[in-house]
C-alpha positions in Angstrom: 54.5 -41.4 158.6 52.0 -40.1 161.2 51.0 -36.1 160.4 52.0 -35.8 164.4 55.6 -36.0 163.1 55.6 -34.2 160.0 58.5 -31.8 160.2 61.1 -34.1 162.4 62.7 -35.5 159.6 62.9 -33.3 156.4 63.4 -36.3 154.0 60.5 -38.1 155.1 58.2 -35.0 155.7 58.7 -33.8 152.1 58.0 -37.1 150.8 55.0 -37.3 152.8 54.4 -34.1 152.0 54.2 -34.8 148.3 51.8 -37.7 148.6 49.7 -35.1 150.4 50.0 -33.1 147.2 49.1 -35.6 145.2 46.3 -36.5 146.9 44.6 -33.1 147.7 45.6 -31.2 145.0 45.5 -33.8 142.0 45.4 -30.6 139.3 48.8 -29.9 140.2 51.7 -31.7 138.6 53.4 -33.6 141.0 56.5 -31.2 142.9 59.4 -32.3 142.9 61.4 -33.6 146.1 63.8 -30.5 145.9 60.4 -28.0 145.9 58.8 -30.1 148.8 61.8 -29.9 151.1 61.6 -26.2 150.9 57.6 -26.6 151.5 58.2 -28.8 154.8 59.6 -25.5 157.2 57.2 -23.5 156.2 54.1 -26.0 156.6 55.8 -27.2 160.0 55.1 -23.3 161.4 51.7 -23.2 160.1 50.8 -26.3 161.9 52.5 -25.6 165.2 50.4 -22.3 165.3 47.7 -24.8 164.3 48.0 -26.7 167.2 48.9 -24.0 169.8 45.6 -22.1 169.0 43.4 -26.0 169.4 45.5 -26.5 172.6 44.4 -23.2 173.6 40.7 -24.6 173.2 41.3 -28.0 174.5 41.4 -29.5 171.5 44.0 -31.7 169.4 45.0 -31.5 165.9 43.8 -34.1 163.9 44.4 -35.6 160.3 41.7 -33.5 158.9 42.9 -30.5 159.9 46.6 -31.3 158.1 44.4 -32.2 155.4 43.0 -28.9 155.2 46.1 -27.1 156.1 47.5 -28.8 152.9 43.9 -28.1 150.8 43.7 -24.9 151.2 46.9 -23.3 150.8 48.4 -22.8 146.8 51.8 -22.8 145.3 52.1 -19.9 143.2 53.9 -18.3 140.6 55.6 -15.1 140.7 53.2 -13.9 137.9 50.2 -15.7 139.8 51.4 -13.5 143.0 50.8 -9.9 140.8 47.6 -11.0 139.4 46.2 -12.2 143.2 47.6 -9.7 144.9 47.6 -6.6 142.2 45.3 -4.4 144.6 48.2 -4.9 147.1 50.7 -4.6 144.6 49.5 -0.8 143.6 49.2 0.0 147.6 53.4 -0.1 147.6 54.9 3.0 146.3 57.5 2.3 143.1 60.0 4.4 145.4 60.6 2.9 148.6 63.1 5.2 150.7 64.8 6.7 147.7 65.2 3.7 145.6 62.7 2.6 142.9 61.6 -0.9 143.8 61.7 -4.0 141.1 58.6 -6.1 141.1 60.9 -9.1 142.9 61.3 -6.0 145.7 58.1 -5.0 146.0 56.4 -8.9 146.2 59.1 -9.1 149.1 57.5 -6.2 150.8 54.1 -7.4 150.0 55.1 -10.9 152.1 56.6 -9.2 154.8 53.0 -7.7 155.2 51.3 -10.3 154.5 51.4 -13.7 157.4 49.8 -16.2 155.1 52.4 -15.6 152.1 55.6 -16.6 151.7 58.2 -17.1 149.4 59.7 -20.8 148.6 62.0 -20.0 145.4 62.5 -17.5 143.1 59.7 -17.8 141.5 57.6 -19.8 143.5 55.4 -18.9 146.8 53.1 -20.5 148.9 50.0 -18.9 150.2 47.8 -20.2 153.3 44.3 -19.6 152.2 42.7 -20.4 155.7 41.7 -17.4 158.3 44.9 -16.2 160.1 45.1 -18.0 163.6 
């Protein structure tokens, strides 16, 4: 699969997608084919932004900067989320508009205010490392 087309066909960009994994984040044990499916949207919109911005410049995405889109971004945990983000975390009050907020309800807030996190599961997020385009 060429990276140009990564995001046409969700079966093949997830398994594209994992070999990716594989190959630039070799600690990681390998995600499954459900995980990576769910992965593939939210890549897609990173890299469209990706190439907007180099258009903008008269430039053209090329296979390094997948790469690095993929490189520098992590899959988290929920408990990997408070420990990253715990500064964050204590900036939202435990009682949002009358109601006192879970942890799972105050993560959500911190993604909402936060472009280069976003949730993929339940308990599993990916953040974009890279400067916000």
């Amino acid at each position: 699969m060429d990276f140009n087309d990564f995001g046409e066909n969700l079966e093949d960009s997830a398994n594209f997608l994992i070999e990716k994994l594989k190959e630039l984040h070799p600690w990681d044990d390998e995600w499954s084919f459900d995980i990576s499916i769910k992965l593939v949207p939210f890549y897609r919109e990173q890299l469209e932004m990706m190439r907007n911005s180099l258009e903008m410049n008269d430039s053209h995405l090329r296979m390094d900067d997948f790469n690095n889109l993929i490189r520098f971004s992590s899959i988290l945990s929920k408990d990997q989320i408070k420990l990253l983000f715990m500064e964050d975390l204590s900036n939202i009050p435990l009682i949002w508009e009358g109601k006192y907020l879970k942890d799972e309800e105050r993560v959500d807030l911190l993604i909402q205010n936060n472009g280069r996190l976003r949730k993929v599961d339940s308990n599993l997020y990916l953040f974009f490392n890279h400067e916000e385009l």
